[in-house]
N, C-alpha and C positions, 0 to 999 in steps of 0.2 A: 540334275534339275536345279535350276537357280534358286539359291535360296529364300525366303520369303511368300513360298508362292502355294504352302500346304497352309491350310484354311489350325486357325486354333485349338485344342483336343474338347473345347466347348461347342463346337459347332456341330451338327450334321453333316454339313459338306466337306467335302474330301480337300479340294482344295479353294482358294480363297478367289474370289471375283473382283474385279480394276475397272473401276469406272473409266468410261475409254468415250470418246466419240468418232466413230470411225461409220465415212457414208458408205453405204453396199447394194447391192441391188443382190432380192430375192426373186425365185418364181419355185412353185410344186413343180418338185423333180420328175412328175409325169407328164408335165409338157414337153419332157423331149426338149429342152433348148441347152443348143451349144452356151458355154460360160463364153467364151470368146465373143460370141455374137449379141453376147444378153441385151449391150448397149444401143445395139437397132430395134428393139422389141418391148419401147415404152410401156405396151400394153401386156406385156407377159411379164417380164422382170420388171418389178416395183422397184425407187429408189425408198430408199431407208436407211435407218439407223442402227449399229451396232453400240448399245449403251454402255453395257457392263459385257467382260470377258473372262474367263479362266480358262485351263485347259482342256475341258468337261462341255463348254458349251458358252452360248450367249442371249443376251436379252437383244431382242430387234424388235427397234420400234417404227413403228408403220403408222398412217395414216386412217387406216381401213384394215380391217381386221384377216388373217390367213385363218384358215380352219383346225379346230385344235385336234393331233397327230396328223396335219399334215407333215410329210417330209418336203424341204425346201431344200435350193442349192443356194447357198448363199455367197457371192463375190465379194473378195473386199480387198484393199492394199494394206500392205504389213511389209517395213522396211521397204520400199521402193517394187517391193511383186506382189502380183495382184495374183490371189488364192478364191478358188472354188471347193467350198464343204461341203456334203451334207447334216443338216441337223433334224430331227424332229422335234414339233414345237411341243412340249408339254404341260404350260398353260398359258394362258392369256389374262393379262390385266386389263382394265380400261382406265386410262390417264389423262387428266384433263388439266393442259398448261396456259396459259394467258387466254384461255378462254375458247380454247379449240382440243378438240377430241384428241389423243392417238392410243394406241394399242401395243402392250407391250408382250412381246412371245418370248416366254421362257423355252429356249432352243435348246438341247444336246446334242453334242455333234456324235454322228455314227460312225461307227470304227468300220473305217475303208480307207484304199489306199490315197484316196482324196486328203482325208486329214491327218495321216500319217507324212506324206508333202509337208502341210501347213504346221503340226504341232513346234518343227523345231523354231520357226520364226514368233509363234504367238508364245511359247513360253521367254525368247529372246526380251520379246516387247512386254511383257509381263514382266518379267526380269528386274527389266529396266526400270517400270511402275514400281517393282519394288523396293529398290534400291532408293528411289525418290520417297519415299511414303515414311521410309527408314531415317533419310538423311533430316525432314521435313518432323519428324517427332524427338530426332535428337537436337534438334535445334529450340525445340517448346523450352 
């Protein structure tokens, strides 16, 4: 595991989250929709925001609110491939930026063979995050 990426022995959290902005498109994993095809399906798969990252889960910010434990699939690109999760959302903020609403879902991604695919590229890119945040405090 890249070093830098387990959370402080003061925290709660196991390991540590990377403000990130990365667009994705969600939909509830019981619509049955192909990841492949999400992007013909404005109205099923939401575009959205993936905020913050670790290897536990993510914050996605929406427009319009998902239902809290819904399970979502969430799409996104990481290193040039585009990865399909699943997460269930475990709470919801309400977030108000320049004056317009959005929604932010604290997500967990579920241990399947979906995010087992994905973990070694999001710790890669986390890594990375780390390595900058390191370089970016020895330089203070």
């Amino acid at each position: 595991m890249p070093e830098g990426l387990k959370e402080s022995d003061g925290s709660r959290r196991r390991f540590r989250r990377f403000q990130v902005t990365i667009p994705a498109l969600a939909w509830p994993e019981c619509l049955d929709l192909d990841a492949e095809d999400a992007h013909e399906h404005p109205m099923i798969a939401r575009s959205v925001f993936i905020e913050n990252m670790s290897l536990t889960g993510i914050l996605i910010v929406a427009p319009t609110p998902f239902y809290l434990g819904t399970r979502l699939i969430v799409k996104f690109p990481l290193g040039g491939v585009d990865f399909a999760v699943q997460a269930d959302i475990r709470h919801i903020i309400k977030m108000d930026s320049a004056g317009a609403c959005y929604y932010g879902h604290g997500s967990q991604f579920v241990r399947s063979e979906l995010i087992a695919d994905a973990l070694p590229a999001i710790a890669a890119h986390l890594g990375g995050l780390s390595k900058n945040v390191r370089i970016l405090e020895m330089a203070r």
